[in-house]
C-alpha positions in Angstrom: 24.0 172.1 170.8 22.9 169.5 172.9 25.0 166.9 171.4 28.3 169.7 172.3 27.2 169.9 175.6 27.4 166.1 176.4 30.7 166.6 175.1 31.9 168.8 177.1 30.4 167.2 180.4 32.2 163.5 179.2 35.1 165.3 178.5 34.8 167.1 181.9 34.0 163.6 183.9 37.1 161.9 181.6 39.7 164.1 182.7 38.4 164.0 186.4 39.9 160.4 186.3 43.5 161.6 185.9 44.3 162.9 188.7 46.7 166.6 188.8 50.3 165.6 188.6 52.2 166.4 192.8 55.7 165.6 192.1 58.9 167.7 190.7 61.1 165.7 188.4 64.7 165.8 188.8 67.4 166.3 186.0 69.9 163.6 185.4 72.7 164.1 187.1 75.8 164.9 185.5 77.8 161.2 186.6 74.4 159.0 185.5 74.8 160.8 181.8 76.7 157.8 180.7 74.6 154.9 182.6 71.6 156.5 180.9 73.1 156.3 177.1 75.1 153.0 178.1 71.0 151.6 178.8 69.4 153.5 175.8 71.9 151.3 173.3 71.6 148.5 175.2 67.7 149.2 174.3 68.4 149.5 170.7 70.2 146.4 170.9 67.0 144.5 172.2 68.9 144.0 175.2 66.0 145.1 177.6 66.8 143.5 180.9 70.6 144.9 180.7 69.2 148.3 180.1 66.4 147.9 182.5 69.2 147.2 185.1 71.1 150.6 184.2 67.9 152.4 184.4 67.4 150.8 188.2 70.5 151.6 188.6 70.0 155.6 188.2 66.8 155.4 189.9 68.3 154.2 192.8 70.4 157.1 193.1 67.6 159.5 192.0 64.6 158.3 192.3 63.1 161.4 190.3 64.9 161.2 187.5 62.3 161.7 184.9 64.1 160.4 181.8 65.7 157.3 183.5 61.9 156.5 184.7 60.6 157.3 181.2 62.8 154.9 179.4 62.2 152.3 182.3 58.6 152.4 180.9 59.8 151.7 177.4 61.8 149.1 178.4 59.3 147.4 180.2 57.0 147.3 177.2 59.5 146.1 174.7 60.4 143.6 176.9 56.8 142.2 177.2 57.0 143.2 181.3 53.8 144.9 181.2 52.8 145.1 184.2 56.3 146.7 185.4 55.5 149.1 182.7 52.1 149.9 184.5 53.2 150.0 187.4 56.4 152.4 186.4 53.9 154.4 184.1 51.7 154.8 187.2 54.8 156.5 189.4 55.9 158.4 186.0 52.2 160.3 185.4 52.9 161.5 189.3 55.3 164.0 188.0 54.7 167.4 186.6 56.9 167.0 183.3 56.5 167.3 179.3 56.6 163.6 179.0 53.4 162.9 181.5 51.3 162.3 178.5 54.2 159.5 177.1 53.8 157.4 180.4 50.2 157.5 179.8 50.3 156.2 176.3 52.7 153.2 177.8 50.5 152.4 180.4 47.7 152.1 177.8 50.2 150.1 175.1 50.7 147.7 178.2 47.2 147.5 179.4 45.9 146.9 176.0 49.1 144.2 174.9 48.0 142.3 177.9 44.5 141.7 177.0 42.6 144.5 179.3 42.0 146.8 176.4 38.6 148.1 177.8 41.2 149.7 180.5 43.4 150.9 177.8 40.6 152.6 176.1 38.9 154.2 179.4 42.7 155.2 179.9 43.1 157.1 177.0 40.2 158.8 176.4 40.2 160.2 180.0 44.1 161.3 179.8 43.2 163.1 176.3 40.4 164.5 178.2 43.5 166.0 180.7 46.3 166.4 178.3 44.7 167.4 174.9 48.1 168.3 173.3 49.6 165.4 173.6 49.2 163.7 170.2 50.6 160.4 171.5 47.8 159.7 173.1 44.7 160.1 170.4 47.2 157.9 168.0 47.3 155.0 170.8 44.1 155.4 171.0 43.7 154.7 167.5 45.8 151.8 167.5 43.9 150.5 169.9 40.5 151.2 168.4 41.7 149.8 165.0 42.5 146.3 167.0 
């Protein structure tokens, strides 16, 4: 009983860390459609900096476009730019969207690729803590764990 309680309280203290998200996200908009699957292949290609560009490029013109901000993230991290990938992560967890927990799991790829895994760890736990049905974010963690 007592061991449940602690639980509960770390869990509690964990998910105090992330704080609520304060931002709507936007939907694409209808003339960024092609930009957006132009930068996804150019992704698949390995071309990251190309598609990073396009993904600017929408963001620019809609700054809340969640999807275009997600797949900056994932951009970032394939291209070894972790610390744009933080520091896009940290913009995309802001917004009030179904992929909040997938910036979150970036952030703690890129914190843990470049060597801060103690962060990455402290990351995750605390943003399972906030978003338990995520399941990105318990596998990361065991990624990171297993390292």
């Amino acid at each position: 009983m007592k061991a449940a309680a602690f639980f509960v309280c770390l869990s509690l203290a964990a998910a105090q860390d992330i704080p609520a998200p304060t931002k709507t996200p936007a939907k694409t908009r209808p003339e960024d459609v092609a930009t957006l699957r132009s930068a996804v292949e150019l992704h698949d290609r390995g071309e990251y900096d190309s598609a990073i560009a396009k993904y600017k490029q929408v963001l620019s013109q809609n700054p809340d476009d969640i999807t275009a901000l997600y797949e900056l993230t994932f951009s970032y991290f394939a291209a070894k730019k972790y610390q744009d990938c933080i520091d896009a992560a940290k913009i995309g967890v802001q917004y009030n969207a179904p992929v909040r927990g997938r910036f979150y799991s970036n952030m703690g790829s890129c914190l843990d690729e470049s060597g801060r895994t103690d962060e990455a760890l402290k990351l995750y736990r605390a943003a399972i803590a906030a978003l338990p049905g995520d399941f990105m974010l318990p596998f990361n963690l065991g990624i990171t764990l297993t390292r």
